[in-house]
ZAGUBA-238456 format. One line per field, with one value per residue (C-alpha): residue number from 1; chain; z, y, x. Coordinates in steps of 0.2 Angstrom, whole numbers, plus 2048, in hexadecimal, padded with zeros to 3 digits. Layout:
num <- (NUM  ...) .
chaine <- (A  ...) .
zz <- (Z  ...) .
yy <- (Y  ...) .
xx <- (X  ...) .
***
This chain:
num <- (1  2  3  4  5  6  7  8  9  10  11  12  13  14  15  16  17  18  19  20  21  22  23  24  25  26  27  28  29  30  31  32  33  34  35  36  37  38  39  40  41  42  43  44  45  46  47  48  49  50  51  52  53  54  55  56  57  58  59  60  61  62  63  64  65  66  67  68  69  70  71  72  73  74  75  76  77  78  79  80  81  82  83  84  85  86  87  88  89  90  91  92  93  94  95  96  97  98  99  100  101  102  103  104  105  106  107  108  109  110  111  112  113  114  115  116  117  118  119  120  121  122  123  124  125  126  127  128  129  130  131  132  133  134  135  136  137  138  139  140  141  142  143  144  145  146  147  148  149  150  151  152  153  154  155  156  157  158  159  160  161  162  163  164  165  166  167  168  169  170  171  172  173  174  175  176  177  178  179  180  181  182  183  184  185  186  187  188  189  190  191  192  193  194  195  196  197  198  199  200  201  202  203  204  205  206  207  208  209  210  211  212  213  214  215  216  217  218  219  220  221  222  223  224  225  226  227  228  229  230  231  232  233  234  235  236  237  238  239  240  241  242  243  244  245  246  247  248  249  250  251  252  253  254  255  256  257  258  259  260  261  262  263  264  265  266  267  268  269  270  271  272  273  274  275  276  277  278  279  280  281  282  283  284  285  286  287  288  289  290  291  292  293  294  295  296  297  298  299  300  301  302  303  304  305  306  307  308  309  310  311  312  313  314  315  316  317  318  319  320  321  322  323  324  325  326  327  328  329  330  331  332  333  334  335  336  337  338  339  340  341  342  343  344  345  346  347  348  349  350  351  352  353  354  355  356  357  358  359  360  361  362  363  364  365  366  367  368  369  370  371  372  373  374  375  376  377  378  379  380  381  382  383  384  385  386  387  388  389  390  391  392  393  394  395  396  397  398  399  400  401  402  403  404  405  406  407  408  409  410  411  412  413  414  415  416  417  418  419  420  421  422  423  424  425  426  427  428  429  430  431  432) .
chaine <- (A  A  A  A  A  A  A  A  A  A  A  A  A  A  A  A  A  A  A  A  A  A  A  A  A  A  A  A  A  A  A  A  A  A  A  A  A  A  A  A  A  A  A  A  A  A  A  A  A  A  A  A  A  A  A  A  A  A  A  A  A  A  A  A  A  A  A  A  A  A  A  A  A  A  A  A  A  A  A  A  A  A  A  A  A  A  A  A  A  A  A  A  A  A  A  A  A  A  A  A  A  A  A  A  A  A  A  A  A  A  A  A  A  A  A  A  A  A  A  A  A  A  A  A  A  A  A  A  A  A  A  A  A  A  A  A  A  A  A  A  A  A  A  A  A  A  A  A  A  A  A  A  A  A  A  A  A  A  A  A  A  A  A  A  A  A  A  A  A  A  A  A  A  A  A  A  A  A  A  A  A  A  A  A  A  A  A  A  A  A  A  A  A  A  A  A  A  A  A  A  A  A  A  A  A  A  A  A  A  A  A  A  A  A  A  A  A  A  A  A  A  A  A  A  A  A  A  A  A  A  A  A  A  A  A  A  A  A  A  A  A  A  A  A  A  A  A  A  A  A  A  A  A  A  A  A  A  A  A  A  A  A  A  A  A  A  A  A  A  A  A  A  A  A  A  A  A  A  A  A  A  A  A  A  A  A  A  A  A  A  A  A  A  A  A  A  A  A  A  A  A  A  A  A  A  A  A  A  A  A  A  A  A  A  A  A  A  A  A  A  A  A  A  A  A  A  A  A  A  A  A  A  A  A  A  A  A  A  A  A  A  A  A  A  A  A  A  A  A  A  A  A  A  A  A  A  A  A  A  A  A  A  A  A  A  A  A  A  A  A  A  A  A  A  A  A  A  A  A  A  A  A  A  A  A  A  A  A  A  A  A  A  A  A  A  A  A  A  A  A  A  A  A  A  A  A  A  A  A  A  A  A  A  A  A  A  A  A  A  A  A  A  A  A  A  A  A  A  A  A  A  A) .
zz <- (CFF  D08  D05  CF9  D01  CFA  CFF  CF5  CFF  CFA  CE7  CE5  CF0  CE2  CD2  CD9  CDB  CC9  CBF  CCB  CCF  CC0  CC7  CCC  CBC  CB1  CBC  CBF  CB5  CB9  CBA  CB9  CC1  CD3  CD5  CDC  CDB  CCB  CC7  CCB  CC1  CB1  CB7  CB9  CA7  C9E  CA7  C9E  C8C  C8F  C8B  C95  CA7  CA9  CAB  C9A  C93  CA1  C9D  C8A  C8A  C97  C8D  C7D  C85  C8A  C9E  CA5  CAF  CB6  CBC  CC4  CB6  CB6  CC8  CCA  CC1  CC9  CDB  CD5  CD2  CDF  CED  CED  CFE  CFA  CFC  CFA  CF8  CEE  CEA  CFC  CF9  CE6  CF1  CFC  CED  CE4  CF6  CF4  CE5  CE7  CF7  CEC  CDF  CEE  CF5  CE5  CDF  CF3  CED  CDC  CE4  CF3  CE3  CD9  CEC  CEE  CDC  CD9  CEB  CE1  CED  CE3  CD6  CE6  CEE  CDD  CDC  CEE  CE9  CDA  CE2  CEF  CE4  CD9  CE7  CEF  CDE  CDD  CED  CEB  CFB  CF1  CF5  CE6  CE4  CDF  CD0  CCB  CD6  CCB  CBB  CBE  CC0  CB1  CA8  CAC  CA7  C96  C93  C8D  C83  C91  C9C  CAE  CAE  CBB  CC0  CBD  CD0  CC5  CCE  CC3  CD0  CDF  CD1  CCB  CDD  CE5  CD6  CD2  CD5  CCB  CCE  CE0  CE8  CF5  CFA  D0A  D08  D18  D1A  D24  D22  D12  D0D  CFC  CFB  CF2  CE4  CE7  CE1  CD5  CCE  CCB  CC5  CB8  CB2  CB3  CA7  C9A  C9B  C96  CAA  CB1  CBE  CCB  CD8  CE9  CF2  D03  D07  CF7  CE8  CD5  CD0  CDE  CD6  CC3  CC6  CCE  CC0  CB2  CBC  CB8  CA9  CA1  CAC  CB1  CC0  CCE  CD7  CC4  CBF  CD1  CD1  CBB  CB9  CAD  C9E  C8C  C8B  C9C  C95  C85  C8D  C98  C89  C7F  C8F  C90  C80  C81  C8E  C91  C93  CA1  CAF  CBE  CCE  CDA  CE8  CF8  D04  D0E  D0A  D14  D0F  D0D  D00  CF6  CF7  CEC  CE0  CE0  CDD  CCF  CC4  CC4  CBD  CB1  CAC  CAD  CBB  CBD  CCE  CDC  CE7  CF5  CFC  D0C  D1A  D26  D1F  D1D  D26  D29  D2B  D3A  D49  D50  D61  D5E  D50  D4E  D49  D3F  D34  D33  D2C  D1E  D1B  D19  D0F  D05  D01  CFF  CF2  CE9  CE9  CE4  CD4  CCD  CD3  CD8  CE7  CF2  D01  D07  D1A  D27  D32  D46  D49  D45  D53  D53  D48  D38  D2C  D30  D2F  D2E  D41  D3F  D35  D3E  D43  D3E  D42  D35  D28  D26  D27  D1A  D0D  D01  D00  D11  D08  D15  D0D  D16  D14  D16  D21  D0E  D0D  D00  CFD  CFE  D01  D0B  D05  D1A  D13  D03  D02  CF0  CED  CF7  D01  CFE  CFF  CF0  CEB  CE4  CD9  CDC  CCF  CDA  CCA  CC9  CDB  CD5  CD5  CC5  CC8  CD6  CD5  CE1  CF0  CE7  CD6  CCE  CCD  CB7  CB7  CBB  CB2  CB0  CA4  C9E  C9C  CA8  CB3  CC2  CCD  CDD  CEE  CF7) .
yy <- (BB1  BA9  B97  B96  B8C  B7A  B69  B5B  B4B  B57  B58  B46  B40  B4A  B40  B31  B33  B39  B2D  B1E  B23  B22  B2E  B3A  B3B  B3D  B4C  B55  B5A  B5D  B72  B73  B85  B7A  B70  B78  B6A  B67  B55  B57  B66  B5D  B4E  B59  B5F  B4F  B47  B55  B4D  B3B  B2E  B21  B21  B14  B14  B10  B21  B2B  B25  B26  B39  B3E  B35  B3C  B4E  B4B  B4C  B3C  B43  B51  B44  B3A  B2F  B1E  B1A  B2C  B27  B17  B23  B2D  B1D  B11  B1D  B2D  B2E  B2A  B30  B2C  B3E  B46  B53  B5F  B5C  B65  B72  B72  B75  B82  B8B  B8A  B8E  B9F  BA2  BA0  BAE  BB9  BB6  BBB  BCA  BD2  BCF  BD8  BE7  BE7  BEA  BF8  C02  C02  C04  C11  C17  C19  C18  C16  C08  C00  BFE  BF8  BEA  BE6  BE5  BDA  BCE  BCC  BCE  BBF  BB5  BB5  BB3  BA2  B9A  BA2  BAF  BBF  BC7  BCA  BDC  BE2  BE4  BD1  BC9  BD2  BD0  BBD  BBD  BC8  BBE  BAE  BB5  BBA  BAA  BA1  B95  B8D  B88  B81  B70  B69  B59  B53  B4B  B42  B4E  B5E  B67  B66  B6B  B7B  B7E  B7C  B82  B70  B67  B74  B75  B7A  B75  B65  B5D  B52  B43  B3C  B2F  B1E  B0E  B03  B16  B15  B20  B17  B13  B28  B29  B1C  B29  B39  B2E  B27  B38  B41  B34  B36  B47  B47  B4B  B42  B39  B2F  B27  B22  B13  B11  B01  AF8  AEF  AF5  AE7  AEA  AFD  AF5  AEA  AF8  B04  AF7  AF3  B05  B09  AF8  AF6  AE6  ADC  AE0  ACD  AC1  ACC  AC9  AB9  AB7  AAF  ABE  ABA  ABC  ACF  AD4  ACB  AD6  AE7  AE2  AE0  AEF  AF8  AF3  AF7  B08  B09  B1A  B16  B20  B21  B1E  B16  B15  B08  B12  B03  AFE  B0F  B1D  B30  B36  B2A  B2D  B3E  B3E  B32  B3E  B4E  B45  B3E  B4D  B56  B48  B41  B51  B4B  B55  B52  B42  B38  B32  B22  B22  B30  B23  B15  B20  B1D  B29  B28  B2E  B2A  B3B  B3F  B37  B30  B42  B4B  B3C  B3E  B50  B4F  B43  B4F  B5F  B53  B4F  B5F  B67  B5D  B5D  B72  B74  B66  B71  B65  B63  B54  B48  B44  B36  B32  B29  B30  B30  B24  B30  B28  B2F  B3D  B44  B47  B48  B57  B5B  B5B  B48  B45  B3B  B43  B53  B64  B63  B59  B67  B76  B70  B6C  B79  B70  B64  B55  B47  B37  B2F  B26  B2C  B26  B1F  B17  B22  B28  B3B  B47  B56  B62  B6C  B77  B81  B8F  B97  B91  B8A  B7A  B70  B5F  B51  B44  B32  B25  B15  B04  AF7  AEC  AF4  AF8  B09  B1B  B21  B36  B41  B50  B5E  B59  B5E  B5E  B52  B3E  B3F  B4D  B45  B47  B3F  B40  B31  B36  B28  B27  B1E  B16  B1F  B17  B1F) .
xx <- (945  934  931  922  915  912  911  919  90E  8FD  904  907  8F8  8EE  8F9  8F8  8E4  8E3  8EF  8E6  8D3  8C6  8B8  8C6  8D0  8C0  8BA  8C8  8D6  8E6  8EF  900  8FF  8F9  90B  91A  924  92F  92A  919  917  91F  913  902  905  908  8F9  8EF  8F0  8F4  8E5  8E9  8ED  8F9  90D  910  909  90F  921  920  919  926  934  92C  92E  93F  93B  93F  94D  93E  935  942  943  938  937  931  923  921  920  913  908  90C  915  90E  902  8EF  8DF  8CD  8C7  8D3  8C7  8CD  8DD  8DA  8D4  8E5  8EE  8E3  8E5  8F9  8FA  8EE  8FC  90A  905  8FE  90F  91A  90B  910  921  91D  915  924  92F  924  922  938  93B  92C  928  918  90A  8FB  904  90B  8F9  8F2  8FE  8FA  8E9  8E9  8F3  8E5  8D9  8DF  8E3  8D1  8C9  8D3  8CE  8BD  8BB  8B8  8A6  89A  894  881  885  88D  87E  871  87B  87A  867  867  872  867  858  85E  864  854  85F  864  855  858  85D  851  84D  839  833  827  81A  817  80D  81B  829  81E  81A  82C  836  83B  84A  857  86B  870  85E  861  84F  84E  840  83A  830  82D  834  82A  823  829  83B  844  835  832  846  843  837  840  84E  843  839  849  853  844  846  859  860  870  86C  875  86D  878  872  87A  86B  865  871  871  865  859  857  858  849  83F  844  840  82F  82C  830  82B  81B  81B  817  825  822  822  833  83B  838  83D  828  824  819  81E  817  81D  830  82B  82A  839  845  83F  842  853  858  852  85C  869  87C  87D  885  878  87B  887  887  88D  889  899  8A1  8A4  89B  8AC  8B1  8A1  8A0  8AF  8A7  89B  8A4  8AE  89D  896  8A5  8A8  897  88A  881  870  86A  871  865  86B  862  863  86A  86A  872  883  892  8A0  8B2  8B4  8A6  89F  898  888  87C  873  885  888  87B  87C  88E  888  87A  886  891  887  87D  88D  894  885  881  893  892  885  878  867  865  859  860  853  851  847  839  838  828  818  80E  7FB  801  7F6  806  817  820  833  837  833  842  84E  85C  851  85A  868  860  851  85C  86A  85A  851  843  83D  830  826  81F  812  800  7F0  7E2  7D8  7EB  7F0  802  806  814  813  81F  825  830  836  843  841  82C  81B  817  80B  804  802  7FB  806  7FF  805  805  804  808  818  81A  820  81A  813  812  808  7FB  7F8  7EC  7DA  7DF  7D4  7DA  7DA  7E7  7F7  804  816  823  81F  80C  808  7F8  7F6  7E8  7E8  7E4  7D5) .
***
């Protein structure tokens, strides 16, 4: 009899993350089918229906079952959640697992078939077995090519299914979304610009429209704290002056709009600081808010200020690891993203374009959509948009409150001043 594959630290690496990581146990829920192992089979099932991850439940719904011996009694318990090796990203090791576990049944469905050739000497049936075993197998760990038929099906199916619009993400800038396609599930944009340009008040932005228009967002800082982003976001949608409310000198009205802005506030989740912490470690945040908390599209503020686990060969491959990290994390959550990075100095150059990224090569080829901030010889602010896999460039205009120190929407380069448009239904004075 072959030994099944398995691996007893993987199993309770992935417990222990579960029964002990918040993010982790809200997005991801546990299969008995992934665990080999007795106990942690008996464990992976009982942590599928208790409310409370703490000790105290665990015990009390093993005991109520009657399977305190399968568990190794109380101290197994306490193994699993103070023992067990530990992870920060439990989210490969879930992959491990599901990989195993798609061996094992390939394993035993080659058995199965071994059986049906000597019993049957039946070649056809034998065959057939041999082939749903591998068929089932590559279907679990996900290698099995799509056909004509199911690609067009699904593009089919999606256009039929007008009940159930594309959830995309407003910029804040109707013109670029219609232009580009918008930021929609699976689409990853790259925003370069200088230092002082405006990125973070440009995410600030598409945060903003895309709350009002019922998105989950989740901004990733890596530079500022939450109540650097708080005031900018409450300077916007309040519309007060960005110097009295950082320095608390705002006048009664200005207090007024502040207060109503905060009670209209969403109980939503939407930052996460990332400064101090490596890629790795919020990757998995990442992974696990989107599967817990219906996140709609991740901004990441900024490339450059993210540190990695492990040092690579050089600040260029650094980079474009937490690039492909991230936009990784992000197409496979379902999500639309805005990876915001620095510029190379521009020099005498007109516009920038996306070879002036820094760290460029990577960062432009793992984006759908490539955008450059920069300002204009009259000083006003505008994005060129270099590159866009599934819609047009183009280049637009932003209007800037200098009250609010924040962005208020954008029009395509020509259209006239009186036709921009938020969500917010917002216009702004433009610098010329």
């Amino acid at each position: 009899m072959i030994d099944l594959p398995q691996s007893k630290d993987t199993e309770a690496a992935v417990l222990r993350a579960w029964l002990t990581q918040p993010a982790f146990g809200a997005g991801w829920r546990p299969d008995p089918a992934l665990f080999s192992i007795p106990p942690n089979r008996v464990l992976a099932d009982v942590c599928r229906v208790i409310e409370t991850r703490d000790e105290a439940a665990v015990l009390a719904e093993v005991t109520r079952r009657g399977s305190l011996d399968a568990v190794g009694g109380a101290q197994g318990i306490f193994r699993a959640f103070h023992l067990a090796p530990s992870c920060d990203d439990p989210w490969p090791h879930v992959r491990r697992l599901e990989q195993y576990a798609a061996l094992r049944s390939l394993l035993a469905g080659l058995d199965r078939a071994r059986a049906i050739g000597s019993e049957t000497t039946d070649l056809d049936a034998t065959v057939s077995a041999v082939q749903e075993a591998l068929r089932f197998a590559a279907g679990v760990v996900g290698a099995r090519p799509v056909t004509v038929a199911e690609m067009f099906t699904h593009v089919v199916e999606d256009l039929l299914r007008t009940d159930r619009p594309v959830a995309r993400a407003p910029s804040g800038i109707p013109a670029l979304d219609r232009d580009t396609g918008g930021l929609r599930p699976g689409v990853v944009a790259v925003v370069g610009a200088e230092t002082s340009w405006g990125k973070s008040s440009l995410g600030v932005m598409i945060a903003d429209e895309s709350l009002r228009a019922g998105r989950g967002v989740l901004v990733v800082s890596f530079e500022d704290d939450e109540r650097l982003y708080g005031r900018r976001l409450i300077a916007r949608r309040a519309r007060v002056n960005a110097f009295r409310l950082r320095e608390k000198q705002l006048m009664p009205d200005e207090m007024d709009r502040v207060s109503a802005a905060h009670r209209g506030a969403e109980s939503l989740p939407v930052f996460l600081d990332g400064r101090g912490r490596s890629a790795e470690r919020v990757v998995s945040d990442i992974r696990s808010l989107c599967a817990s908390d219906g996140i709609d599209i991740v901004l990441v503020d900024y490339l450059q200020a993210v540190t990695v686990s492990a040092t690579k060969q050089d600040r260029r491959n650094e980079v474009a690891h937490v690039a492909r990290l991230f936009t990784d994390v992000i197409k496979q959550s379902g999500a639309a993203g805005v990876l915001f990075s620095q510029l190379r100095r521009l020099f005498n150059a007109d516009r920038p374009t996306m070879h002036t990224l820094k760290e460029s090569g990577e960062l432009e080829n793992a984006a759908e959509i490539v955008m450059l901030g920069y300002r204009t010889a009259e000083g006003a602010y505008r994005i060129v948009v270099d590159k866009c896999k599934d819609g047009a460039c183009g280049e637009y205009d932003l209007a800037w409150d200098s009250n609010a120190c924040c962005f208020l929407g954008g029009r395509s380069v020509g259209q006239a001043v009186g036709e921009v448009v938020t969500a917010a239904g917002s216009e702004g004075s433009w610098y010329r």
